[in-house]
C-alpha positions as CSV (number, residue, x, y, z in Angstrom):
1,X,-33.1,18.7,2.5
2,X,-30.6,19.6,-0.4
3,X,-33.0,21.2,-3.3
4,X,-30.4,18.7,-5.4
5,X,-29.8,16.2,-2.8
6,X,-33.0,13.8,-4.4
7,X,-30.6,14.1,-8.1
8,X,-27.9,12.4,-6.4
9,X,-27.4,8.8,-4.9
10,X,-25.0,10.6,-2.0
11,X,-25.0,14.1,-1.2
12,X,-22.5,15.2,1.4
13,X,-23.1,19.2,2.6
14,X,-20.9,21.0,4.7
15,X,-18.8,18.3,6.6
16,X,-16.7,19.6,9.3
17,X,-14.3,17.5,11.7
18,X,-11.7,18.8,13.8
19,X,-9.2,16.3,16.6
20,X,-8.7,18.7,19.5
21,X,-6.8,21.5,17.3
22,X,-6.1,19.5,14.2
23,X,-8.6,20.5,11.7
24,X,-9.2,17.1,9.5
25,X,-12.6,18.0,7.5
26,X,-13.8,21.7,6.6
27,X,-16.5,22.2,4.8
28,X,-16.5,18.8,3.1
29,X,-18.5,18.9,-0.3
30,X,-19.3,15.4,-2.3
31,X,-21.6,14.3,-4.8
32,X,-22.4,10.9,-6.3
33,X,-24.3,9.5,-8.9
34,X,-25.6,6.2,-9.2
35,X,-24.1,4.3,-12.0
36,X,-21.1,6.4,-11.5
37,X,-17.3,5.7,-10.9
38,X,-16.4,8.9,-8.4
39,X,-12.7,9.0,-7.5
40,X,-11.2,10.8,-4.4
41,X,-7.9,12.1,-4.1
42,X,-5.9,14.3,-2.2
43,X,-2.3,14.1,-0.3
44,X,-2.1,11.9,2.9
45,X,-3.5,14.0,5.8
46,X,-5.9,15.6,3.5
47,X,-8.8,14.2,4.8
48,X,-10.0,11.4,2.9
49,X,-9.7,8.5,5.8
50,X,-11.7,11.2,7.9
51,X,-14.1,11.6,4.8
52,X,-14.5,7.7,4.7
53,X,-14.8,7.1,8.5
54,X,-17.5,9.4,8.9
55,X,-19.5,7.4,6.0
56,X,-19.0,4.4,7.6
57,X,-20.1,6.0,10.9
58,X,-16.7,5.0,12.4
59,X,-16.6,8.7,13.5
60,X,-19.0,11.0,13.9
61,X,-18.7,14.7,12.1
62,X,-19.2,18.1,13.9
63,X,-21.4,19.6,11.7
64,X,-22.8,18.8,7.9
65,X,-25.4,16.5,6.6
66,X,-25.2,13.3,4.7
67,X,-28.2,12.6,2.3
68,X,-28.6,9.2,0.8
69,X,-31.3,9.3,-1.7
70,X,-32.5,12.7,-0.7
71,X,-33.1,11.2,2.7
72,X,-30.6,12.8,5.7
73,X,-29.2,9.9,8.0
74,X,-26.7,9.7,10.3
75,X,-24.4,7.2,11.4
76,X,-23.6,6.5,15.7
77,X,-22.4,3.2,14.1
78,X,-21.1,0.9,11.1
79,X,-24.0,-1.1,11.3
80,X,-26.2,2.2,10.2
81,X,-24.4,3.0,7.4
82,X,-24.5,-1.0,6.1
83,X,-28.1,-0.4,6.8
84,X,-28.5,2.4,4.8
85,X,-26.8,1.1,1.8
86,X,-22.9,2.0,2.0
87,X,-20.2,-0.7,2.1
88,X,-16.1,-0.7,1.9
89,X,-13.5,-2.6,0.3
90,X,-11.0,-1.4,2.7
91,X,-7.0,-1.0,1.7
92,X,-5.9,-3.7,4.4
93,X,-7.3,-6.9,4.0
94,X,-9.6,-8.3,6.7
95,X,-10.1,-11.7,5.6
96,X,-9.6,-14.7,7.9
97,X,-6.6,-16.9,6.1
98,X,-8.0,-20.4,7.2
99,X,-11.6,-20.0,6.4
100,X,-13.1,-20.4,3.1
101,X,-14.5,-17.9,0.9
102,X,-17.9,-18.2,1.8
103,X,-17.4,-18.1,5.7
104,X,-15.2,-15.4,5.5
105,X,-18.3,-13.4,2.7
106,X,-21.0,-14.8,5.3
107,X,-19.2,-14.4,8.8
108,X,-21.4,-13.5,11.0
109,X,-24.5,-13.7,8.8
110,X,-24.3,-17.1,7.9
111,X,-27.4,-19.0,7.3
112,X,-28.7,-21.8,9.5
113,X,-30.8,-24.3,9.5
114,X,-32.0,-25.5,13.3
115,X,-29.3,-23.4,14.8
116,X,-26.6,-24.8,13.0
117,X,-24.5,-22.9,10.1
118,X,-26.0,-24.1,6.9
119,X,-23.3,-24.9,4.6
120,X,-24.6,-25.9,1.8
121,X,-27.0,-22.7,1.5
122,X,-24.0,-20.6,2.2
123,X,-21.6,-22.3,-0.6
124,X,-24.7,-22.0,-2.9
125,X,-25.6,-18.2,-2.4
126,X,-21.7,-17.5,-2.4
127,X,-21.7,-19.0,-5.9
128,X,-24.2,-17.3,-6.8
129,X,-23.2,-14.2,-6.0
130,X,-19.8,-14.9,-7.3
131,X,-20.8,-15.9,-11.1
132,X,-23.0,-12.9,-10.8
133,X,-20.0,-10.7,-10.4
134,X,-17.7,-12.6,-12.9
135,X,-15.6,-13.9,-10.3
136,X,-14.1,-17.2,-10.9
137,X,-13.7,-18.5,-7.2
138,X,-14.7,-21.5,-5.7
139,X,-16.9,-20.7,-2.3
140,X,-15.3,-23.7,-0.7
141,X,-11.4,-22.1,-1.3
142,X,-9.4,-21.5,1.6
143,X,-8.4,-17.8,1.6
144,X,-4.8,-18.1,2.6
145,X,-4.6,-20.1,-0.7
146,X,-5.8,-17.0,-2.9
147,X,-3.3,-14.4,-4.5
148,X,-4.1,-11.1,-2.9
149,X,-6.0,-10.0,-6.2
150,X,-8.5,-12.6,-5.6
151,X,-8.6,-11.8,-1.9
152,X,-9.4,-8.6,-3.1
153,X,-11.9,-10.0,-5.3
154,X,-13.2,-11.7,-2.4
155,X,-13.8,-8.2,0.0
156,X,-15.7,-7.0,-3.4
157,X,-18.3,-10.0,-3.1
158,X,-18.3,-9.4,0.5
159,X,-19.6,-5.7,0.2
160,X,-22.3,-6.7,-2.4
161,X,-23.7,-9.7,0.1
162,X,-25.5,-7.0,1.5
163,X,-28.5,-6.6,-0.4
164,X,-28.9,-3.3,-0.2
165,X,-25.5,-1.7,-0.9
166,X,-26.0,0.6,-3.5
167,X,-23.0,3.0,-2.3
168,X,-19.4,0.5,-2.8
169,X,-16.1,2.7,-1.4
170,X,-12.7,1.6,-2.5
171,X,-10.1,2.5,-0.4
172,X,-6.8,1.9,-2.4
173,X,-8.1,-1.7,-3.6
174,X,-4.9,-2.1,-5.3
175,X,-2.3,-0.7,-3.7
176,X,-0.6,-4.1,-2.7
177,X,-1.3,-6.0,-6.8
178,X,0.5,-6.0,-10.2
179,X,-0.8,-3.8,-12.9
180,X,-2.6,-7.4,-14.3
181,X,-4.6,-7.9,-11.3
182,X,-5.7,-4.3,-11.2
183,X,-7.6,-4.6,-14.7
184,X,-9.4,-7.9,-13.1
185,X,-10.4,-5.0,-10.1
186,X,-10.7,-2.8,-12.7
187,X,-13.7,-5.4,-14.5
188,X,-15.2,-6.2,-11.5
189,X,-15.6,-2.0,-10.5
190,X,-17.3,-1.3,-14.6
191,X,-20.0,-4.1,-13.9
192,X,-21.0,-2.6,-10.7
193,X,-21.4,0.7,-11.9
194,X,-23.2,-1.1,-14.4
195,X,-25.5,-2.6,-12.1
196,X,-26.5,1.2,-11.2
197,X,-23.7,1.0,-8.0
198,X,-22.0,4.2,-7.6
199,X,-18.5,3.9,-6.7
200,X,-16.2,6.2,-4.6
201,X,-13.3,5.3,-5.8
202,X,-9.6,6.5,-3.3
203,X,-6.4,5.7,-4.9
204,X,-2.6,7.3,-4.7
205,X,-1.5,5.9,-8.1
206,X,-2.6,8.6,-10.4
207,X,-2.4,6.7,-13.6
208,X,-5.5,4.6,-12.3
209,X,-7.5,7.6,-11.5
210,X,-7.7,8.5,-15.0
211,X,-8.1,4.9,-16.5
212,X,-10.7,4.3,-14.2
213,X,-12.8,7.0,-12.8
214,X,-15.6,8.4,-15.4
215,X,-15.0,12.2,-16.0
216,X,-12.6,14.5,-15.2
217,X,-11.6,18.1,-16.2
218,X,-8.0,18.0,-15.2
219,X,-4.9,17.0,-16.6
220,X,-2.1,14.5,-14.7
221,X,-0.1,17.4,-13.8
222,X,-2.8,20.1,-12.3
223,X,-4.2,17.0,-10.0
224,X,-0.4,16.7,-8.9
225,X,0.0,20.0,-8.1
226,X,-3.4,20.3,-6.6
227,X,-2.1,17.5,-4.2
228,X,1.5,18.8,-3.6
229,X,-0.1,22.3,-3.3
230,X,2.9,23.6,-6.1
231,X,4.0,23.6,-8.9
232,X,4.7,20.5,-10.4
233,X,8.1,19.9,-12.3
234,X,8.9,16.6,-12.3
235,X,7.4,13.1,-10.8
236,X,10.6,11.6,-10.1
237,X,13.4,13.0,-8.6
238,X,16.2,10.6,-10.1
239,X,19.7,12.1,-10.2
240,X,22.3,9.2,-8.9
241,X,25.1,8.0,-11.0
242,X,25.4,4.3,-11.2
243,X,29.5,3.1,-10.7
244,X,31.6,0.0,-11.9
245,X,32.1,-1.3,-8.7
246,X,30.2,-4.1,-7.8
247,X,29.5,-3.9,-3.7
248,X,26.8,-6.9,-3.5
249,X,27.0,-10.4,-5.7
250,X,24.3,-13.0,-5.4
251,X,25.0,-16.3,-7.2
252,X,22.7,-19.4,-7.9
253,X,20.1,-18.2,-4.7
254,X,17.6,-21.3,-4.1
255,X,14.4,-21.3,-1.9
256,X,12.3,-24.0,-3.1
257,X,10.0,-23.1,-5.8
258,X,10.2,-19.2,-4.3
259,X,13.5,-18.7,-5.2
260,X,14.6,-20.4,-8.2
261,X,18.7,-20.0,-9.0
262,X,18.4,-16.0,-8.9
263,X,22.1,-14.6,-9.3
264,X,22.4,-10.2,-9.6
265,X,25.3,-8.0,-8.7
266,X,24.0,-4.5,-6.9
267,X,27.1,-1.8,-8.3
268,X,27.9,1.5,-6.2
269,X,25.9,4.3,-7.1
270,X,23.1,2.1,-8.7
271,X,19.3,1.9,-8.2
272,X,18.3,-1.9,-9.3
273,X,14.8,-2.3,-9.6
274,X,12.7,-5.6,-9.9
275,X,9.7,-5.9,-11.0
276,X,7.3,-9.3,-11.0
277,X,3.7,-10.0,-10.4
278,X,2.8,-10.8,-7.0
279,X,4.0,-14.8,-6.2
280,X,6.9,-14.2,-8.5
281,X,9.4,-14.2,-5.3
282,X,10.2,-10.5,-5.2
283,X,9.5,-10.2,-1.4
284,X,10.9,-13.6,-0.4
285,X,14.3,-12.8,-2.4
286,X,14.4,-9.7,-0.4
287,X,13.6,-11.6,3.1
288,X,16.7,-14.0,1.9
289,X,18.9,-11.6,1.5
290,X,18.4,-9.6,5.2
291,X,17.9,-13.0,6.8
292,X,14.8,-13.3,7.6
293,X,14.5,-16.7,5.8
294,X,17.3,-18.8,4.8
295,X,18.0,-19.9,1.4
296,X,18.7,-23.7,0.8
297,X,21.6,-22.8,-1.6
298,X,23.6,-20.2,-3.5
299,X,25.5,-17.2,-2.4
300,X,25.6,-13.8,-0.7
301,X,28.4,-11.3,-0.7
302,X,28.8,-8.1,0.8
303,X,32.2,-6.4,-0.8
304,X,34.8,-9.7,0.3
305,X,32.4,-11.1,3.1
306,X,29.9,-13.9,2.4
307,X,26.5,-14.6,4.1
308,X,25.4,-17.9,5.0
309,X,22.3,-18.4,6.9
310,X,22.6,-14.8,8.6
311,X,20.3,-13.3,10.7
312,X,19.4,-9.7,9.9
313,X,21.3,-8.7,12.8
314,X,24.0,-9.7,11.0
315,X,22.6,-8.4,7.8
316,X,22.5,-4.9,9.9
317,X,25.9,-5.7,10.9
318,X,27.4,-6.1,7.4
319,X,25.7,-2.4,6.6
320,X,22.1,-4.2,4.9
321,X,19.0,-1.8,6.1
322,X,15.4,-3.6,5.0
323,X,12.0,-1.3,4.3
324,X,9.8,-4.2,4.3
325,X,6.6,-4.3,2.0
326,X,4.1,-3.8,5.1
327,X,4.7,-1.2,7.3
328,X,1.9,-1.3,9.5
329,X,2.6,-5.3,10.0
330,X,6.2,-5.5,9.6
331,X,7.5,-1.8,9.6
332,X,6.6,-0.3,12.5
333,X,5.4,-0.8,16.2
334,X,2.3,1.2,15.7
335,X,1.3,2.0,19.7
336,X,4.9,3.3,20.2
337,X,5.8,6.9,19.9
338,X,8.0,8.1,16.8
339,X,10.9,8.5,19.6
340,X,11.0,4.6,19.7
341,X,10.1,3.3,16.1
342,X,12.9,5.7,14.8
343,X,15.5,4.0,17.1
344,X,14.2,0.9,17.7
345,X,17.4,-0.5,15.3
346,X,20.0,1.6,17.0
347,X,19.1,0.9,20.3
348,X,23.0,0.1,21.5
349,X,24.4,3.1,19.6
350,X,22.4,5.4,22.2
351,X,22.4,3.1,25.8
352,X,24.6,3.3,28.5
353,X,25.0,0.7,30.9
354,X,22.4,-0.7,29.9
355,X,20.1,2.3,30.2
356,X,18.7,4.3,27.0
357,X,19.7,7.8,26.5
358,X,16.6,9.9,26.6
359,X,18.4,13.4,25.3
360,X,20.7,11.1,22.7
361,X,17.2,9.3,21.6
362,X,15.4,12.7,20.9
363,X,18.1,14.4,19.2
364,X,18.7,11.5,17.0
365,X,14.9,11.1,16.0
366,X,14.5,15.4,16.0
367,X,17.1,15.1,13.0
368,X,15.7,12.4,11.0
369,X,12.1,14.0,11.4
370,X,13.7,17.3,9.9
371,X,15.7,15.0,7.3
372,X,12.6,13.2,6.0
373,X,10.0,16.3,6.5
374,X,7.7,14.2,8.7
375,X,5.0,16.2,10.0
376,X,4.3,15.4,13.5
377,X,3.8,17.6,16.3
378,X,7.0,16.4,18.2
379,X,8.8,12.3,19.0
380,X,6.5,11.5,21.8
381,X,3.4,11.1,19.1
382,X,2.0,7.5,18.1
383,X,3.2,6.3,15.2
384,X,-0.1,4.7,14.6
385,X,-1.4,8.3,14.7
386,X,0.5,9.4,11.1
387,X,-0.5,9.5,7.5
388,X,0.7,6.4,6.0
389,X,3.6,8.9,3.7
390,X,4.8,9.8,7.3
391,X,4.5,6.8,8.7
392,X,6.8,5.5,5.5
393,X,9.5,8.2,6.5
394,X,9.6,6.7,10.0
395,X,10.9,3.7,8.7
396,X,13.4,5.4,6.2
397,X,14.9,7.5,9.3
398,X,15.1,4.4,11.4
399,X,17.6,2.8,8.6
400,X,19.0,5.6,7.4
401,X,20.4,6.6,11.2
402,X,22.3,3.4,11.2
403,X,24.2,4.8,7.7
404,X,23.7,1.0,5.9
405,X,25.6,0.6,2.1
406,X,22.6,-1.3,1.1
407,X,18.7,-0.3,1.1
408,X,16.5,-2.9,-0.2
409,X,13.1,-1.1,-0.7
410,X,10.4,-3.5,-0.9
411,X,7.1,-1.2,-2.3
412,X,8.9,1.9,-0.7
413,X,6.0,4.0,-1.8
414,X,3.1,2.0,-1.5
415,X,0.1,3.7,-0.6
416,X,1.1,7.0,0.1
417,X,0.5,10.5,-2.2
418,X,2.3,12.0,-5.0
419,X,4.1,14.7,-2.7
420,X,5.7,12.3,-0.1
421,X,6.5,9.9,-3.5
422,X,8.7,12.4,-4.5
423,X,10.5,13.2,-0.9
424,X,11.7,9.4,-1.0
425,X,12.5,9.2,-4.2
426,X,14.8,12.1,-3.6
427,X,16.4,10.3,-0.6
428,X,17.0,7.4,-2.8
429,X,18.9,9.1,-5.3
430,X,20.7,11.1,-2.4
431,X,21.8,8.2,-1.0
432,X,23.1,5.9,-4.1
433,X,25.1,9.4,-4.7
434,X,26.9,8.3,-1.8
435,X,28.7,4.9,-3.6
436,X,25.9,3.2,-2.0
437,X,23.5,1.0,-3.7
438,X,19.9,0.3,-3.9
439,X,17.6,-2.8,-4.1
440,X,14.0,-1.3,-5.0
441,X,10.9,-4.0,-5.9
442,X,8.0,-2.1,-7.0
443,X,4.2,-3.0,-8.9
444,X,4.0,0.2,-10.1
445,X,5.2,0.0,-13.6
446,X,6.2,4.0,-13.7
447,X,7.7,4.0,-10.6
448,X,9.8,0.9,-11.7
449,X,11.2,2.7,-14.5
450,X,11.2,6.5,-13.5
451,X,13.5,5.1,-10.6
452,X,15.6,2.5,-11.5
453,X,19.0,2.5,-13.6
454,X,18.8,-1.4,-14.8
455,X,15.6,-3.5,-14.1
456,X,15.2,-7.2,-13.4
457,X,12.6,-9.2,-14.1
458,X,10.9,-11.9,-12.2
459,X,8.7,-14.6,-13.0
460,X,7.5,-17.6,-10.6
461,X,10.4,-17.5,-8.7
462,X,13.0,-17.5,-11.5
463,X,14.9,-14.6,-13.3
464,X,12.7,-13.9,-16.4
465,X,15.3,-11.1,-17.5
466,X,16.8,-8.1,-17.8
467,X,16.4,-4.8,-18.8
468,X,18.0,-1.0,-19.2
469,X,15.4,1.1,-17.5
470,X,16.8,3.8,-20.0
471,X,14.9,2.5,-23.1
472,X,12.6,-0.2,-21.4
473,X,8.6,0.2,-21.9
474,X,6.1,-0.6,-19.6
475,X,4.8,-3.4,-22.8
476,X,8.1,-5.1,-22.4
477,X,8.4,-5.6,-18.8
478,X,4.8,-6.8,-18.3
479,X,5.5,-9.5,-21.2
480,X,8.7,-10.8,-19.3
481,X,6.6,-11.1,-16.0
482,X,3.7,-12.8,-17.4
């Protein structure tokens, strides 16, 4: 044992794991103290899903030890490492959408009374166990009927229903809320360390690393440049020149209570951000525009043509490319190779007769890789096998090979480090310098106005207002969306 491994809640020693020649862990050193609020960081490929798996006992480690209390344990299997005290609030959501909260906290531990699920034990410990967290959610709620904040709130409750989980991982708990809902996260994180919890803490948005986590010896920039491994100059990389020209009008767009009379013109050249809590339509204004959904009335023109219950093949068609909000769900085709998910959209472009061109399909998805830096070892790897900032680029080459005049970006860097932040945001500017034009929705309150050149507003559907991103602080905008 450690001669300091008894001073620490978790002591991890010398943590090595390698996949066939990929090297993911070497030499892996962590320490956390009970009561404490630990963050993790590091660039995506760094390490830290490894790290996390290996804690979990997902995966097993080469070499190293894990002590827990002084004590060294190791994990053949999730159930171990619940055993032995650690639990995780994981980045995706897991919950089932039609059951409540409580079967959803208990599933699979639910209490019974003669064989049969006891419900009225299981709504009483889930309140219970919710007022002693702060949470105000009814046990009997439906999930599916919860913002994604409380559904967060809800994967918190369901780590602490196990008695004896003293070690609570967060694995980018609010990569997918408003900067409102992350204080409620933000609450509910301060009164478990409170409770003597110690907290590992993983996040890609760096203002929350310092807001939240308990010490640190390093300023914003140092922890980007440790991440980007250089010198850091500049976050953003915003250098586009917004035009006159108008190249997309939307006029008096209705989708029940979703959509509520939203009119915007998108001009050459321009980056337009919006900016809402989640619920406020952001996504589904997005979804009306490519044609996934179809709005019940109002307008959309593309330069002199109108859309009018399109399909996003004819959104593609009228040069409208879509990086949805979800890549893993709606973005990519995770089991396919990168070959595939970069051409998936441009399938015709590269088939003859019928038949897909092998050689025209690799050369086209060789130059994206080299256009967006993806690191992958070649086109024939699983797409489900990338960091998520690669997986992210995947998508942007896909688009980008069909040369659209219009990106909507729906959370374009969600989730993924400071490094690849900064590729995409250089694409975006790149490609508004091209008289095209840009349709970004972000949460992230500095990306929102490091990136855009005007910035709208929304609020429960409706158009709450707008703003020059020029002068605009982060105050005002979260006033207009609350």
């Amino acid at each position: 044992m450690s001669d300091t491994a008894a001073a620490y809640l978790l002591e991890v020693s010398g943590l090595k794991k390698s996949f066939g020649p990929v090297v993911a862990l070497k030499n892996a050193e962590f320490c956390l103290r009970r009561g404490s609020i630990h963050a993790l960081c590091g660039g995506n490929g760094a390490g830290k899903s490894t790290f996390l798996s290996i804690l979990m006992g997902f995966i097993q480690p080469d070499s190293g030890d894990i002590f827990i209390n002084g004590q060294r344990c190791e994990f053949s299997h999730p159930k171990e490492a619940l055993a032995a005290g650690i639990a995780i609030v994981q980045q995706e959501l897991s919950t089932i959408a039609d059951l409540s909260v409580a079967e959803n906290i208990w599933l699979g531990r639910e209490p019974r009374h003669f064989g049969f699920v006891d419900f009225k034990r299981m709504n009483q410990q889930t309140a219970d166990l919710l007022a002693d967290l702060h949470f105000t959610l009814s046990p009997t709620a439906i999930m599916r009927n919860l913002s994604v904040a409380e559904q967060q709130l809800v994967e918190i409750a369901k780590a602490l229903s196990h008695a004896n989980a003293d070690i609570i991982i967060m694995d980018e708990p609010t990569s997918a809320i408003g900067e409102e809902d992350v204080q409620k996260i933000f609450q509910a994180i301060k009164r478990l360390a409170e409770k003597g919890k110690g907290i590992i803490y993983v996040s890609h948005r760096l203002a929350e690393i310092f807001q939240i986590a308990d010490s640190y010896d390093i300023t914003r920039e140092q922890l980007i440049e440790h991440i980007i491994g250089g010198e850091f100059d500049s976050e953003f990389a915003k250098f586009n020149q917004p035009g006159t020209e108008v190249m997309m009008e939307v006029d008096s767009l209705c989708w029940g209570r979703k959509v509520r009379n939203i009119s915007l013109t998108l001009r050459r050249g321009e980056i337009l951000g919006i900016y809402g809590l989640v619920g406020s339509g952001r996504s589904e204004f997005l979804d009306l525009i490519f044609g996934i959904e179809h709005a019940q009335s109002g307008t959309i023109r593309m330069g002199d043509r109108t859309l009018a219950r399109h399909s996003p093949r004819q959104a593609i068609d009228s040069g409208i490319a879509y990086v949805t909000e979800d890549r893993k769900e709606t973005g990519l085709v995770l089991c396919r190779s990168v070959n595939e998910n970069i051409n998936i959209a441009s399938f015709p472009a590269i088939s003859r007769a019928g038949f897909i061109s092998d050689r025209m399909e690799q050369e086209r998805t060789r130059a994206m890789i080299q256009r967006f830096n993806v690191k992958t070892p070649d086109g024939e790897q699983l797409v489900g096998n990338l960091s998520g900032g690669n997986q992210q680029k995947v998508v942007l080459g896909r688009w980008a090979l069909l040369d659209p005049q219009v990106m909507l970006l729906d959370e374009p860097t969600r989730g993924i480090d400071v490094g690849a932040k900064k590729e995409i945001y250089r694409f975006m500017s790149e490609f508004a310098l091209k008289d095209r034009g840009i349709i970004m929705v972000s949460s992230e309150l500095s990306e929102i106005i490091g990136m855009s050149d005007r910035i709208l507003v929304f609020k429960d559907g409706a158009l709450a207002g707008e703003l020059s991103a020029e002068n605009v602080t982060q105050a005002e905008l979260m006033k207009l969306a609350v």
